[in-house]
C-alpha positions as CSV (number, residue, x, y, z in Angstrom):
1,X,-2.1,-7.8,-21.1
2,X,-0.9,-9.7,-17.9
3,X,0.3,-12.7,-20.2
4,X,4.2,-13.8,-19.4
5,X,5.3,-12.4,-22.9
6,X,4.0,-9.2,-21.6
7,X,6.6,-8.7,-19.3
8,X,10.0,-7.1,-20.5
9,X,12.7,-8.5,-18.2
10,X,15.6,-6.7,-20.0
11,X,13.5,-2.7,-19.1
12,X,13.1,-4.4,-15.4
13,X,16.5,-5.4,-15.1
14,X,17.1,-1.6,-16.0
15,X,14.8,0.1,-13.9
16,X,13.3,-2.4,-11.3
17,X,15.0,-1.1,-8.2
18,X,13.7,-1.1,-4.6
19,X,14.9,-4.9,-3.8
20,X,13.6,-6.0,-7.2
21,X,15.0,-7.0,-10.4
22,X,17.8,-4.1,-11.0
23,X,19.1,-5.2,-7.4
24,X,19.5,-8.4,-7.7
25,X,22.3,-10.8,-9.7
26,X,21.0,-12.9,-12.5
27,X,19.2,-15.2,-11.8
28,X,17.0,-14.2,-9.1
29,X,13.4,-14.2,-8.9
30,X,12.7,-11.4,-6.7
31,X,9.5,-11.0,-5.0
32,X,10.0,-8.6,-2.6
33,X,8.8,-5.0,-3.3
34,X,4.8,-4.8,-4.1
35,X,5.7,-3.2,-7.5
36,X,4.0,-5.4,-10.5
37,X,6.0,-6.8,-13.2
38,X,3.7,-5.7,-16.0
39,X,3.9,-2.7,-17.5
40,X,1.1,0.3,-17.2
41,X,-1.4,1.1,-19.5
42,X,-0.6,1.9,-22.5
43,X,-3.4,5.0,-22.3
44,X,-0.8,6.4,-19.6
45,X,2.0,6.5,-21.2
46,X,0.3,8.0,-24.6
47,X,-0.8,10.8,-22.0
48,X,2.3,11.6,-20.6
49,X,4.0,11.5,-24.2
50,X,1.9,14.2,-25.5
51,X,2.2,15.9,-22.9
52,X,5.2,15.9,-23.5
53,X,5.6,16.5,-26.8
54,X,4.7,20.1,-26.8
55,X,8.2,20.6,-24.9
56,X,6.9,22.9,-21.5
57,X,7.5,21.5,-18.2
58,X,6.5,24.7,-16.3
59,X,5.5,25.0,-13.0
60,X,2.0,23.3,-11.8
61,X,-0.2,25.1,-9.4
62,X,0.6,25.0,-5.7
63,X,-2.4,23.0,-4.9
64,X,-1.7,20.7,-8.1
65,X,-3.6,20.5,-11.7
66,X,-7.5,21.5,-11.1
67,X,-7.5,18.8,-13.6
68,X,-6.0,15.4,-11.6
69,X,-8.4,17.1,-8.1
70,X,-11.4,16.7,-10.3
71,X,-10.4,13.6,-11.8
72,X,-9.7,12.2,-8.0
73,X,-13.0,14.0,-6.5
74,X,-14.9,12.6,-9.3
75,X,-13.0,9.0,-8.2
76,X,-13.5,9.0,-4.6
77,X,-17.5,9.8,-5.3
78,X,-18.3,7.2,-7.2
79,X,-16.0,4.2,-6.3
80,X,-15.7,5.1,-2.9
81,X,-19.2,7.1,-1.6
82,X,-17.1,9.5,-0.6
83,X,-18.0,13.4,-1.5
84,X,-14.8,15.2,-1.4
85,X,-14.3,18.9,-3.4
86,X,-11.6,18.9,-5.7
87,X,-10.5,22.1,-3.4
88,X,-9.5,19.2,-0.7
89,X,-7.4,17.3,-2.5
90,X,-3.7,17.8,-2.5
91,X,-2.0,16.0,-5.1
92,X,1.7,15.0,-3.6
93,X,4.8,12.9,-4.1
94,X,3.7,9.2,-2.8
95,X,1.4,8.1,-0.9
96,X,4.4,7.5,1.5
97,X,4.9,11.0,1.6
98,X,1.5,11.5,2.7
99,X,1.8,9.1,5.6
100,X,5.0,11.0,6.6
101,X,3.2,14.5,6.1
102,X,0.1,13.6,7.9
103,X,2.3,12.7,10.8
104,X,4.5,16.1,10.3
105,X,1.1,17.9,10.3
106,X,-0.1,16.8,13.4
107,X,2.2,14.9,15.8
108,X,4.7,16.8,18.1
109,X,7.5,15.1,20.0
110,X,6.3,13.2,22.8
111,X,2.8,12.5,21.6
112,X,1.6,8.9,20.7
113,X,-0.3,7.1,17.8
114,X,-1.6,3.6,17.1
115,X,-0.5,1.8,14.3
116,X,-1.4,-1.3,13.6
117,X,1.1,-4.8,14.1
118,X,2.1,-6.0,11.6
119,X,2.0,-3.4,9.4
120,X,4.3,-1.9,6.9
121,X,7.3,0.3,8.2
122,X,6.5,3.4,6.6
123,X,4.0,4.2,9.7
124,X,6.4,3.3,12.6
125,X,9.1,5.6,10.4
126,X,6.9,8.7,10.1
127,X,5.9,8.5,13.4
128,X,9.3,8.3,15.3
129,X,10.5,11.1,13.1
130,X,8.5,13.6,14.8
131,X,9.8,12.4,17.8
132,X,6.5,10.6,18.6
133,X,5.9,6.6,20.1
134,X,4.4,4.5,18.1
135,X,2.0,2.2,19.9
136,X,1.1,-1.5,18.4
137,X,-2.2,-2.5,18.3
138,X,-1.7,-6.4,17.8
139,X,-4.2,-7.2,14.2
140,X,-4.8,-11.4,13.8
141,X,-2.8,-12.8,10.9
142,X,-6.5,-14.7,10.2
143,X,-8.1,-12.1,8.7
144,X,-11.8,-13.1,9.3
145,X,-10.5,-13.4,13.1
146,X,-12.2,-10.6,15.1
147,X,-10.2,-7.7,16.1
148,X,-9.9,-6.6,20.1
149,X,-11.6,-3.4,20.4
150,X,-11.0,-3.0,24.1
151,X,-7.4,-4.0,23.9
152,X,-7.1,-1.3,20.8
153,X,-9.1,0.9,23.0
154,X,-6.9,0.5,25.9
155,X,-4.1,2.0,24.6
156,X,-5.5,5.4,24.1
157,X,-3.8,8.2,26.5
158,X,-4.0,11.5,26.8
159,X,-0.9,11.6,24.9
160,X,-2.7,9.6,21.8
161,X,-3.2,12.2,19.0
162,X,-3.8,9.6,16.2
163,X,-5.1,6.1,14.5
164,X,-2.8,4.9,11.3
165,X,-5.1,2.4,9.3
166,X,-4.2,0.2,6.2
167,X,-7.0,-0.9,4.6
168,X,-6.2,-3.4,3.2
169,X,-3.5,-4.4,5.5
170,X,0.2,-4.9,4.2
171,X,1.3,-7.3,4.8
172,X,-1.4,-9.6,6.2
173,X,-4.2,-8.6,3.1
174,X,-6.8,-8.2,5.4
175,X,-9.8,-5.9,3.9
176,X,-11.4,-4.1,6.9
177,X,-15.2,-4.7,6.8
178,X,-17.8,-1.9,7.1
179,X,-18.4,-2.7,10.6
180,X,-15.1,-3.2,12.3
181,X,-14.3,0.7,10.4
182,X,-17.3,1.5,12.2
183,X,-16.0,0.5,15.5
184,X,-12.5,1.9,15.0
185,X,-14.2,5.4,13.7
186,X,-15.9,5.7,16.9
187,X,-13.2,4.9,19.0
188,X,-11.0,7.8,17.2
189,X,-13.9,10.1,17.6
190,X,-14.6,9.6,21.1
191,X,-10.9,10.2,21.5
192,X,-11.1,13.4,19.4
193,X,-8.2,11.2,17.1
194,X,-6.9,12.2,13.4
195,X,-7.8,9.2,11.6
196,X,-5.0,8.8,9.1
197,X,-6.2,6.2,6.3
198,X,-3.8,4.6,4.0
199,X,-6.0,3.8,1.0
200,X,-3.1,2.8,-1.4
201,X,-4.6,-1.2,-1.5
202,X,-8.0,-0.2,-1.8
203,X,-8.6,-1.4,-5.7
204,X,-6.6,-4.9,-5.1
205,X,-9.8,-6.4,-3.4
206,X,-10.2,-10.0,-4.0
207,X,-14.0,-11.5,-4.0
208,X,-16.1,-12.2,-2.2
209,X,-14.1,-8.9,-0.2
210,X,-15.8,-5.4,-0.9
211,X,-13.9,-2.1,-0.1
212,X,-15.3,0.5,1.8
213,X,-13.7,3.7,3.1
214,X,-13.8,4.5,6.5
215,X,-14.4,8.4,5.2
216,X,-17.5,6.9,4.2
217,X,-19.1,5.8,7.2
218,X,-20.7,8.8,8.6
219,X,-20.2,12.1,8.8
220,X,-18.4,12.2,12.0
221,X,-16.1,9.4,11.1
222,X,-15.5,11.5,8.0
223,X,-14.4,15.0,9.7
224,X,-11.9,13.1,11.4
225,X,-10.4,11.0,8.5
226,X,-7.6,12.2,6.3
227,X,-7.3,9.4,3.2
228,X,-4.0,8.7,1.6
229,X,-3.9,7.3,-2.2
230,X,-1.3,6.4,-4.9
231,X,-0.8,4.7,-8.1
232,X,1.9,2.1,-7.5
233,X,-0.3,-0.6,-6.7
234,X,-2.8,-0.1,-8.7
235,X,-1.1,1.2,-12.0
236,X,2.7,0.3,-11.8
237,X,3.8,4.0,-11.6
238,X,6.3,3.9,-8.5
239,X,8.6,5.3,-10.1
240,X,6.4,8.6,-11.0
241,X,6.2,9.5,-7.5
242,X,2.7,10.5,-7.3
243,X,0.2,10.2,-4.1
244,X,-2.7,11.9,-3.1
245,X,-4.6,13.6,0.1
246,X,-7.9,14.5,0.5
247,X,-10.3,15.3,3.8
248,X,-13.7,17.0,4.1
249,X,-12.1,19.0,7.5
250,X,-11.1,22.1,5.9
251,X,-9.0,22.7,8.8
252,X,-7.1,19.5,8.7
253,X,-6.6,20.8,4.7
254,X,-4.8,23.9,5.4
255,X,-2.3,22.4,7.9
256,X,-1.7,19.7,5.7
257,X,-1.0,22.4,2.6
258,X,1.2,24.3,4.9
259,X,3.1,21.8,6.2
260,X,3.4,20.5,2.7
261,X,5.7,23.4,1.8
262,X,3.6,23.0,-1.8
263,X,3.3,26.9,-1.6
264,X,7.2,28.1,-1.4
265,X,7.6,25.2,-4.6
266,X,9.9,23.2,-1.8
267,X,7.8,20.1,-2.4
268,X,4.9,19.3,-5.4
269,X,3.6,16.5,-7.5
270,X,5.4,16.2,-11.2
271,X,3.6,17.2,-13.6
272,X,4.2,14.6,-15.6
273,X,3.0,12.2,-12.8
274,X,-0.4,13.9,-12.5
275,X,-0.8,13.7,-16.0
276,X,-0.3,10.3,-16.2
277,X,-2.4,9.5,-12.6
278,X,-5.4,11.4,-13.6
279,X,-5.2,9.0,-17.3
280,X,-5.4,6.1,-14.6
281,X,-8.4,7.7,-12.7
282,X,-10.4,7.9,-15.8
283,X,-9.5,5.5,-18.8
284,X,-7.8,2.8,-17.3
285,X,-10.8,0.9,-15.8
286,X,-10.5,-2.1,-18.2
287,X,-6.7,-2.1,-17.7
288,X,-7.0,-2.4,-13.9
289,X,-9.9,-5.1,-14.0
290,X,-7.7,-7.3,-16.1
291,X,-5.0,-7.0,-13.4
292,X,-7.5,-7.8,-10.8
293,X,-8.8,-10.8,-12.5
294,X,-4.8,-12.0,-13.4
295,X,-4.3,-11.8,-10.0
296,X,-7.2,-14.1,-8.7
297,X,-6.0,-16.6,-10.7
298,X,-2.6,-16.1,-9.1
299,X,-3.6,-16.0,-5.5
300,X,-5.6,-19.1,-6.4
301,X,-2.7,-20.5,-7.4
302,X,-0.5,-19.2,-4.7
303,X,-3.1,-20.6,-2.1
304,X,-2.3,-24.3,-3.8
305,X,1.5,-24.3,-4.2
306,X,2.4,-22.7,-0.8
307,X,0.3,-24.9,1.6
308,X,1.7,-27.9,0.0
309,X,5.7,-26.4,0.9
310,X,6.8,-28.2,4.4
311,X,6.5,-26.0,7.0
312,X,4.7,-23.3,5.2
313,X,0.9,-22.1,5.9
314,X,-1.1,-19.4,4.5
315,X,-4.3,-17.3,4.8
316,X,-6.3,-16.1,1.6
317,X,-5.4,-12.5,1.6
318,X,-8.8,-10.9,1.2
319,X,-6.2,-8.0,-0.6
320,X,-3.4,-6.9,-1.6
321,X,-1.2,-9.0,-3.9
322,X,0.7,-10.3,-1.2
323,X,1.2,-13.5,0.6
324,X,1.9,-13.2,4.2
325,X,3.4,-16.8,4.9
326,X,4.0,-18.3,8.2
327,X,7.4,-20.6,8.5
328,X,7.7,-21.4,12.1
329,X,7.1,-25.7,11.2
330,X,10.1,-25.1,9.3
331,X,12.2,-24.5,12.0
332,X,13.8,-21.6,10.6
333,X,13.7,-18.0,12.0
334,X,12.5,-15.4,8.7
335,X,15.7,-13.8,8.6
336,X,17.2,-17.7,8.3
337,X,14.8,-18.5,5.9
338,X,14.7,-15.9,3.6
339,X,18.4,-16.3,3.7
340,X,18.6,-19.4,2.5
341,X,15.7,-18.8,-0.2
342,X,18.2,-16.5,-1.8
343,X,21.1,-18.4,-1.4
344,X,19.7,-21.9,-2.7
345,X,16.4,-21.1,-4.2
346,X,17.0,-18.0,-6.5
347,X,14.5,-16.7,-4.7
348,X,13.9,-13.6,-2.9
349,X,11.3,-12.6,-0.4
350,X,10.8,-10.2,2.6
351,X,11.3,-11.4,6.1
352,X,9.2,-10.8,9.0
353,X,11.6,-8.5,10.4
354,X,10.3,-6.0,13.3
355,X,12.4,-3.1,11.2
356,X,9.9,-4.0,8.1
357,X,6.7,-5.0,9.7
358,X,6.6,-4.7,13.4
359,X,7.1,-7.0,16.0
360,X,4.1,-9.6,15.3
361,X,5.8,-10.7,12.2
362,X,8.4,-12.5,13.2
363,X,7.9,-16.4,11.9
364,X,6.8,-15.0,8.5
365,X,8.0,-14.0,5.3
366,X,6.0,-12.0,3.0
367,X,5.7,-13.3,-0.9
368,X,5.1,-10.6,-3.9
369,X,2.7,-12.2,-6.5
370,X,2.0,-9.3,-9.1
371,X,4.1,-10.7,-12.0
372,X,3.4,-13.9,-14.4
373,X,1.6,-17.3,-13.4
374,X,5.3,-18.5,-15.3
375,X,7.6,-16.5,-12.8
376,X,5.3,-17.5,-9.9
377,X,5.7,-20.8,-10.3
378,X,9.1,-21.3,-11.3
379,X,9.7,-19.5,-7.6
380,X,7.4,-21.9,-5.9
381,X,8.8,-25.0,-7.3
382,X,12.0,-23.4,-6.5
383,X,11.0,-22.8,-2.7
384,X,9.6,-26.2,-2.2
385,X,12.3,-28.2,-3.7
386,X,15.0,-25.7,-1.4
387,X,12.9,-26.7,1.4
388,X,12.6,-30.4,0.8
389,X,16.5,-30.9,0.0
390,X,18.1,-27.8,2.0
């Protein structure tokens, strides 16, 4: 299924958008948005076209199909150790949305959170358009390096009302362990902090790495944690626009579901797109391990052709299919390099801008590697022989 011929490059020309293959001339290998190249399941799309077939597209409940909530609960208990009632999940459009709801829901102009740098922009957004700071914590690129509690702990104040973790981290691919959640969980309840957990990476784990929620801790952990999913990453439906939130705090819930505006129909999950998410939750287990194991041949691969480019170094990412790649030996800034990737290699790639990843990110570009081992390489040997002859 994640074989070269698999890939239909005249549909992603079409309907690749987001910096990917629909934005870019001909020509252009683009890995840039983490969107795979592979079509989804073929069990989802069956779903959604019977679903379909019988021709009503009527209004879901408010609190989404009773159907995708079990689906999820039933999910989150056994992958994840984590007993959630189908009552506290809130299906919802992206698990972008959700960061940008959570925030809604519980920062006011002038309060603070913690996010985490580098980390993708969607947090720093959601946060400033409350009218709230966002406050760095500074996360090693090394992701086996040992993270500063006191430094994180430090920047607490009394205006502080929350803790934005990625786990694992875009766009380093660092897969927190049980022990450094621990740490962080305590922190945020000392501080009486939301926890807001984006859990969108959490099946791209690469081994030896193992996944654990930080919902799944302890109990007090837990009350404070709201998790966000999707099914971009994991099932290559972006373009359904479908997310989910769930939290044991029953108070957290309801001001989440009222700030949602599900209720007066302003905002909701597609129908279609819960359909086709609760298919992935429950028959496309074999699908998603083949993608797993395609891409630990890739990163394998990755690990090889981009430590032997001039200049260029790289961590394993422990998730995520993305490599976070640090440029500063060749002499170029990321904005200059990723320039001249496009312009000469064909190539294109995210720079580590602040406006995409925070401030720590500068002297890095950020590589895409959820498409063929044929694209992947052509784009390496493209890189390195751009980089060789400029």
């Amino acid at each position: 299924m994640f074989e070269h011929k698999h890939i239909n490059f005249e549909a992603l020309n079409k309907k690749a958008y987001n910096l990917r293959w629909a934005n870019v001339p001909e020509g252009v290998i683009p890995l840039t948005a983490a969107d795979p190249d592979f079509p989804c399941a073929p069990e989802i799309a069956e779903d959604v076209q019977r679903y379909a077939a019988e021709r009503y597209f009527s209004y879901a409940p408010a609190e989404g199909f009773l159907f995708f909530r079990e689906a999820a609960a039933q999910f989150y208990a056994s992958k994840r150790n984590y007993k959630v009632s189908p009552e506290y999940i809130l299906p919802i459009d992206s698990a972008a949305f959700g960061i940008h709801l959570v925030c809604k829901t519980f920062l006011q102009p002038g309060d603070e959170a913690i996010i985490f740098d580098p980390v993708d922009f969607l947090f720093k957004f959601s946060i400033v358009d409350q009218g709230a700071t966002a406050i760095p914590f500074k996360v090693p690129i090394d992701p086996i390096e040992e993270l500063d509690y006191e430094k994180l702990e430090s920047l607490i104040s009394a205006k502080t009302k929350m803790i934005c973790l990625c786990n694992p981290l875009n766009p380093t691919g660092k897969v927190f362990t049980k022990e450094e959640l621990k740490k962080i969980g305590q922190i945020a309840v000392k501080h009486k902090l939301v926890i807001m957990s984006d859990e969108i990476w959490s099946d791209i784990v690469f081994s030896p790495s193992t996944y654990t929620s930080i919902a799944a801790i302890d109990s007090s952990i837990e009350n404070h944690t709201i998790v966000i999913n999707g099914f971009s990453k994991s099932y290559a439906l972006a373009g359904l626009r479908i997310g989910m939130l769930a939290t044991t705090n029953t108070e957290y819930f309801k001001k989440l579901f009222d700030a949602s505006l599900h209720g007066a129909t302003i905002h909701g999950a597609n129908v279609l797109a819960q359909v086709a998410a609760t298919t992935a939750l429950t028959k496309c287990d074999n699908w998603l391990n083949e993608f797993i194991q395609h891409l630990h041949g890739i990163r394998a691969l990755g690990m090889e052709k981009i430590n032997q480019i001039n200049g260029f170094s790289c961590y394993a990412p422990q998730g995520c299919y993305l490599f976070f790649c640090n440029i500063t030996q060749t002499g170029y800034s990321s904005s200059e390099l990723s320039d001249l990737l496009l312009e000469k290699a064909k190539v294109y790639v995210v720079p580590g801008l602040p406006r995409w990843f925070g401030d720590a990110a500068e002297g890095y570009i950020r590589i895409c590697f959820s498409t063929s081992v044929e694209v992947f390489e052509e784009a390496m040997n493209r890189i390195k022989n751009t980089i060789q002859t400029p």
